[in-house]
N, C-alpha and C positions, 0 to 999 in steps of 0.2 A: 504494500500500500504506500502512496507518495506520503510525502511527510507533512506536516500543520504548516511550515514555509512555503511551499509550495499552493496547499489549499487556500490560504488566506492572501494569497496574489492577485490583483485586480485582472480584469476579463482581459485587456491586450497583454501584459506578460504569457497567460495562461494561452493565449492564442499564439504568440511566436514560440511556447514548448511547442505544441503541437506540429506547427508546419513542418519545425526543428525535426520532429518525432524524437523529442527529448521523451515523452511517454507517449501513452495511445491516447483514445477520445476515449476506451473498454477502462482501460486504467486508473484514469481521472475519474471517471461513472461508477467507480467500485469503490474507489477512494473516500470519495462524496456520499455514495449510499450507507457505508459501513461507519463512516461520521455518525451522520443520520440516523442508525436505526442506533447507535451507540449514545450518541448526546440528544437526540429528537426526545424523546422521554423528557427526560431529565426536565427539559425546561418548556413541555407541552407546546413542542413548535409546531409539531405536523397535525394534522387532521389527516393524513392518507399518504403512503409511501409509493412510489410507482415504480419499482424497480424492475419488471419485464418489461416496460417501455424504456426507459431508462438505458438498457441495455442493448437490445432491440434497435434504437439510433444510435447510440454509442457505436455499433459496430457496423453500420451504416455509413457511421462521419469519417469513421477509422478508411473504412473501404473507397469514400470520395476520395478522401484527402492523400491516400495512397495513390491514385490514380489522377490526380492533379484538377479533381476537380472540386476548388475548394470556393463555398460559399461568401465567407466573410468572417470576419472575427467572431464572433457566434457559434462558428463549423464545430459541434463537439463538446460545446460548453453546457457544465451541467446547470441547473436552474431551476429553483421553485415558484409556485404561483399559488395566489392568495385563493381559499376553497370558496370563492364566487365568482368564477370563469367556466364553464363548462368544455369539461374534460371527455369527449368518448370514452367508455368502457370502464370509467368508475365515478365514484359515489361524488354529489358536488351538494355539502352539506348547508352551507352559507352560515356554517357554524351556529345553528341550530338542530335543534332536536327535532320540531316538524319536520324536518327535510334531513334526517339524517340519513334515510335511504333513496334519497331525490335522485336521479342519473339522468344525463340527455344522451340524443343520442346523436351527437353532432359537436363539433371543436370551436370555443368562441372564436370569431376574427383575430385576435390577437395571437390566441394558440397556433392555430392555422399561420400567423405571420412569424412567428420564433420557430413553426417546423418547417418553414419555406429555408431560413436562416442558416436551419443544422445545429439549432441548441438543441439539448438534452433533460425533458422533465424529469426529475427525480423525485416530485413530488407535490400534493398539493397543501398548502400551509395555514395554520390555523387562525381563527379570526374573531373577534368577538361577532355574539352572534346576530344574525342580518346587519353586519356591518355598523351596529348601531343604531339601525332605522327608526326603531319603537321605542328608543333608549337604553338606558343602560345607567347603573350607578357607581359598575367598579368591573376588578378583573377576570370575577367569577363568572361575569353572564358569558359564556361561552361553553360549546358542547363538550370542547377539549378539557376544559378547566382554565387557568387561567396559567398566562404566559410568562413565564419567568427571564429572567432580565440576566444574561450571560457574563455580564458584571458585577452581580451581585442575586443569586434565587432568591434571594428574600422580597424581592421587588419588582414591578412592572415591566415590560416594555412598553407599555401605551397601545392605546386600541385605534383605530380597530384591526391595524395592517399588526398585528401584534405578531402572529408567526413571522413572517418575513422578517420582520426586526430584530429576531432570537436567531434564525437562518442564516443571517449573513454575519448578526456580532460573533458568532459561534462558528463560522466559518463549518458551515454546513452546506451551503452551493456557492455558488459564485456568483450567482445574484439571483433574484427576486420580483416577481410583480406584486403590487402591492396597490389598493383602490383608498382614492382619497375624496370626501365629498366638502371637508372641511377641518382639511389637517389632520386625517389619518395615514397617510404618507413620512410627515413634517416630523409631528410629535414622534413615531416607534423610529425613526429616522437619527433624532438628536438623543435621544435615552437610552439606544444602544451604541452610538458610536461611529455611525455610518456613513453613507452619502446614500443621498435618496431624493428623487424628483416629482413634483406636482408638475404635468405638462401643462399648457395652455387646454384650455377648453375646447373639444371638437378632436384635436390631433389624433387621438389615439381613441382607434375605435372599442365600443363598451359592448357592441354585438353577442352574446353570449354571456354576459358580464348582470351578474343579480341588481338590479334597478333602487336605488334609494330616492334620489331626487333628478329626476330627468335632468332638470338646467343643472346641475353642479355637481354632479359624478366623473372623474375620471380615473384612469388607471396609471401608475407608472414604474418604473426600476425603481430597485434599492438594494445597492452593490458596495461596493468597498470605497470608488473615489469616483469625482466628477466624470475625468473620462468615459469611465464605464457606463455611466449614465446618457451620457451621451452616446454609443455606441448601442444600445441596447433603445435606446430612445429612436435612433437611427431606422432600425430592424421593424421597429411596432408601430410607425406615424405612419397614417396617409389616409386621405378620403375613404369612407366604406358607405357604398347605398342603402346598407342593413343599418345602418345608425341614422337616425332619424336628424341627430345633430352634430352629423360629423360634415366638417368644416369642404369647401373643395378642395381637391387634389396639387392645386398649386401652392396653397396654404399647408394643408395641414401635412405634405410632403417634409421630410427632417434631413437634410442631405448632411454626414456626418464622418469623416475618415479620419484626422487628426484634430489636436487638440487646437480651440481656435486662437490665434491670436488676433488682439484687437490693435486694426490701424491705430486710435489715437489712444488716448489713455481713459482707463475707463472713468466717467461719472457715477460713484456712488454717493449715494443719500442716507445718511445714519438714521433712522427713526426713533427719534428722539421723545413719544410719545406713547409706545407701546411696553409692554412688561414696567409699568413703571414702581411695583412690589417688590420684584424681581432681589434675591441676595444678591450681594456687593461683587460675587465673584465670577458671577454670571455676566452683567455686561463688562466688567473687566475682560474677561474673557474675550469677547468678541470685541469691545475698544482695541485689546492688542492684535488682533487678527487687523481689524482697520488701520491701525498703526505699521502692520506688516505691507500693506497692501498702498499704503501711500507712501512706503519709502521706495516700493519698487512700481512705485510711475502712478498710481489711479489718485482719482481727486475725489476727496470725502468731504462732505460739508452736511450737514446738521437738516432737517426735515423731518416734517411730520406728516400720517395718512390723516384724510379727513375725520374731524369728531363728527359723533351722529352715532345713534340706535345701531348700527351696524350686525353687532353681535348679536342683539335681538331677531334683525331682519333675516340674518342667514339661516340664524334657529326655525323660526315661522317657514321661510322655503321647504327646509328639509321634514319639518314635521306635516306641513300640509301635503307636501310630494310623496311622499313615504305612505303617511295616511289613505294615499290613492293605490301607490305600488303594491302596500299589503293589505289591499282590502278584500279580497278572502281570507285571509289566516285570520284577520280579524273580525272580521262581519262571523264566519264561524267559531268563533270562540276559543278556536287553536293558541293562539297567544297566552294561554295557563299554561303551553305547556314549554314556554319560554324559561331559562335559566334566571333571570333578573326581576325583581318586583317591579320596576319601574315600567320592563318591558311589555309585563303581562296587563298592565292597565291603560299604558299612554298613548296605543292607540287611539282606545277610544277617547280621550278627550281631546286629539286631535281630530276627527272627524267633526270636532264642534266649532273650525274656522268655518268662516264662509265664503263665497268668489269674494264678495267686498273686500275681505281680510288679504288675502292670495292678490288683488290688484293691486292695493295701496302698496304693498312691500317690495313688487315691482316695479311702482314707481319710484319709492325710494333706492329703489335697485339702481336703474339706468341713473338717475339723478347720482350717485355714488360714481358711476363710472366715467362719468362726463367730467365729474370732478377728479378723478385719478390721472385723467387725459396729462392735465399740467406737469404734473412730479414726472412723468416718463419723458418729456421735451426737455427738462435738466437734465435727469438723472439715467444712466442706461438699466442698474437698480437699484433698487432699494436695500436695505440693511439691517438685519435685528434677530437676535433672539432667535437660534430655533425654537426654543422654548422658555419661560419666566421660570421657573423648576425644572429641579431633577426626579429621574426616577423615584415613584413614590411605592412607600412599602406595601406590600400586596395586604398585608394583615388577614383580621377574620371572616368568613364571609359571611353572606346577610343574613340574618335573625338571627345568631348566634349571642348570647349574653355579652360579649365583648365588641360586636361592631356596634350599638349606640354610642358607646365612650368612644369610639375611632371616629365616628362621622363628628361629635363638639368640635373637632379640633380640622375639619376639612376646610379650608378658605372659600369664601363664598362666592357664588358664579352668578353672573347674570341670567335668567329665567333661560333654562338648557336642559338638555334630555338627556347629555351624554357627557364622562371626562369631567365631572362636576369637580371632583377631589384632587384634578389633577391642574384644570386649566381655568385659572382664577382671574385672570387680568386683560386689561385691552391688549389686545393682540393681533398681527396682521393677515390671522388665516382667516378671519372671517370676510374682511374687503377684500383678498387677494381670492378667495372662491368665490364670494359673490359677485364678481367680476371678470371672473375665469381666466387670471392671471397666472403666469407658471412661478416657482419656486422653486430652488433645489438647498437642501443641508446639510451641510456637512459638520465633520468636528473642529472645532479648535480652541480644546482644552478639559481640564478636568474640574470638579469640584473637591474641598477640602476631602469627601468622604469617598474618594477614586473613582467617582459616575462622572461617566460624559457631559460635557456642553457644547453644545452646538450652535452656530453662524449661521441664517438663512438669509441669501439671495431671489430677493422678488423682481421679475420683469415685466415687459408691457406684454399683453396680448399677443400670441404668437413671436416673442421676444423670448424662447427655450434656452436661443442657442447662448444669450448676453449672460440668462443665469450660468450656463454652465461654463463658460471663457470666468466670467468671477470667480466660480470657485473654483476650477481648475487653475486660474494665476495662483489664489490663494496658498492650493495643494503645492504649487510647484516648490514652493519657497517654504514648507511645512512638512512636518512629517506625523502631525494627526491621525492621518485617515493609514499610517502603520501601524497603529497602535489596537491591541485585542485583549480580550480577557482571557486571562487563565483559567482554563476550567477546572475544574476539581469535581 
């Protein structure tokens, strides 16, 4: 079996062994599965292991690439996906229990475009369940149980892309897809350690992909460094007729080969506004990152995203849009049989908005976005926080004599359904999804108690490739995004 320096190599090294045939595509897929079926436990990453597919293209990619006909950086690379993309030939649970025997019988567009590529699924990855859709109050609501943080098991990775987040810190694939409706990408992104991308709105088709909120659902990586992201971003962008809001083909096209450099120097915008709870060591953190990044050429200057209801308006989107998406599981009563108290009720008192409710937040919507126009005519991003906290500790779960004295002490959230105890303050996931902005995070740095912090890069609308040029300068000059946990 290849060794943990080897596994926890971003996707282009991992791709020049192979051409190399420094190993096989069989080798790396055996490596990767026996990780897997060895630490996947341990920290409830997986919902489903796919090791005779796994194997099955593994020796596939082995026989292109012997014969010279090789895909692209991808060709062999092994890769997990978050269990609400539908997978041919096994179980796609959406990490609930309703649906823990749900199967299609067909490959979402995305899958279909990583098997055009020549990556290698190894598995599909666990998630809180319905992504959240009907709420959720902590790490338990999920079929798997709850995701443990490869930094520390005693704690989170963040929901809802929660496997993917324990997959890559634990250097279990080589990267990850993971669905983000508002900041489930971002959040298991910074709390494990990693780099990981919210694309723009449209790019990447959701075809096959479990439905939260039509307007503000999207899919993306979460790999080891920016590049990878971009590469893997590369492989999964482009118009699909099956998506009802996927963007056109000249837009939502990602053309991607090396890492980009930018003609002038970049304009970054601090936001100066956001996490403003946030421990001292947290935007220290990310100040020194900025600090790094204006001694090597970019221009940082102080900004803020618009005030406004924001956080409220994204909340209303999701829980009226979701309230339509599950409205059988809920109109039938299936929702008892939900892991979450919150989950099992919140439907229905979201069916209690009405169009009136659903319009006005729309028009607060565009009215937000017209105003974002401005900050992206200075700035190419924005800057802040992947997250105001670190990983929080998994503790009791609910009704246990001991979680009432755990919730006194959870910092309070603006009226929200999900991530309550986790994500307390203004924050730029809610303007940057209700406007379907991209994002990407990565790390740079630690906190007193050895968990990750992470720096997120925001861009303008179909502006992917600026977040990833930011943090890839960042990486260049950094050595963050080498840094893993020791397992034990």
């Amino acid at each position: 079996m290849l060794n943990e320096d080897i596994l926890y190599l971003p996707i282009r090294a991992l791709a020049r062994h192979l051409r190399r045939r420094d190993f096989s595509p069989v080798e790396l897929a055996q490596s990767y599965l026996a990780r897997a079926e060895k630490w996947g436990p341990r920290f409830n990453a997986f919902a489903t292991l796919t090791p005779e597919l796994a194997l099955a293209q593994a020796r596939a990619a082995e026989r292109e690439i012997a014969a010279g006909h090789y895909r692209g950086p991808l060709h062999g690379i092994p890769y997990a996906v978050k269990d609400l993309l539908a997978v041919k030939g096994y179980p796609t649970t959406w990490g609930a229990r309703p649906y823990a025997d749900q199967h299609f019988d067909f490959d979402a567009t995305l899958i279909r475009r990583l098997n055009d590529a020549g990556a290698v699924l190894i598995g599909k990855a666990a998630m809180i369940e319905l992504a959240g859709g009907l709420g959720y109050s902590g790490p338990y609501a999920s079929l798997t149980g709850p995701c443990k943080n490869p930094w520390d098991p005693r704690r989170w990775t963040c929901g809802s892309s929660s496997g993917p987040g324990a997959i890559i810190a634990a250097g279990l694939a080589a990267f990850a897809i993971g669905s983000d409706t508002r900041g489930s990408i971002i959040c298991p992104t910074t709390f494990c350690g990693i780099s990981g991308m919210r694309p723009s709105f449209g790019r990447v088709s959701r075809y096959g992909a479990m439905t939260i909120a039509w307007t503000m659902d999207k899919l993306g990586p979460m790999t080891r460094d920016a590049d990878s992201c971009g590469l893997v971003l590369a492989a999964i962008a482009g118009h699909d007729p099956l998506d009802h809001d996927s963007v056109p083909e000249r837009q939502a096209r990602f053309a991607y080969a090396q890492p980009p450099r930018p003609r002038k120097p970049l304009r970054i915008g601090r936001l100066s506004n956001v996490f403003p709870n946030s421990r001292p060591y947290i935007w220290g953190a990310v100040d020194r990152a900025l600090d790094g990044m204006r001694s090597h050429g970019a221009i940082v200057e102080e900004t803020a995203i618009p005030d406004g209801n924001y956080e409220d308006a994204a909340e209303l989107v999701i829980l009226i849009e979701a309230a339509s998406a599950f409205h059988n599981l809920i109109a039938s009563g299936r929702c008892a049989l939900l892991e979450d108290p919150l989950g099992k009720i919140n439907g229905y008192a979201s069916l209690e908005f009405s169009a009136d409710d659903y319009l006005h937040v729309q028009r607060a919507r565009l009215f937000l976005q017209r105003k974002m126009y401005p900050l992206f005519a200075r700035f190419d991003v924005l800057a802040a926080p992947g997250e105001g906290s670190i990983a929080p500790l998994i503790g009791p779960p609910p009704g246990t004599p001991e979680a009432p004295r755990r919730a006194q002490h959870r910092p309070a959230h603006p009226p929200a359904r999900r991530r309550r105890f986790v994500r307390s303050q203004a924050q730029p996931d809610a303007i940057s999804s209700l406007c379907g902005l991209p994002a990407l995070s990565v790390p740079c740095g630690f906190s007193p108690e050895g968990l990750p912090v992470g720096i997120q890069f925001m861009g303008p609308a179909l502006g992917d490739g600026k977040c990833i040029a930011a943090a890839h300068q960042f990486q260049s000059f950094t050595t963050w995004q080498n840094h893993h946990p020791k397992l034990v």
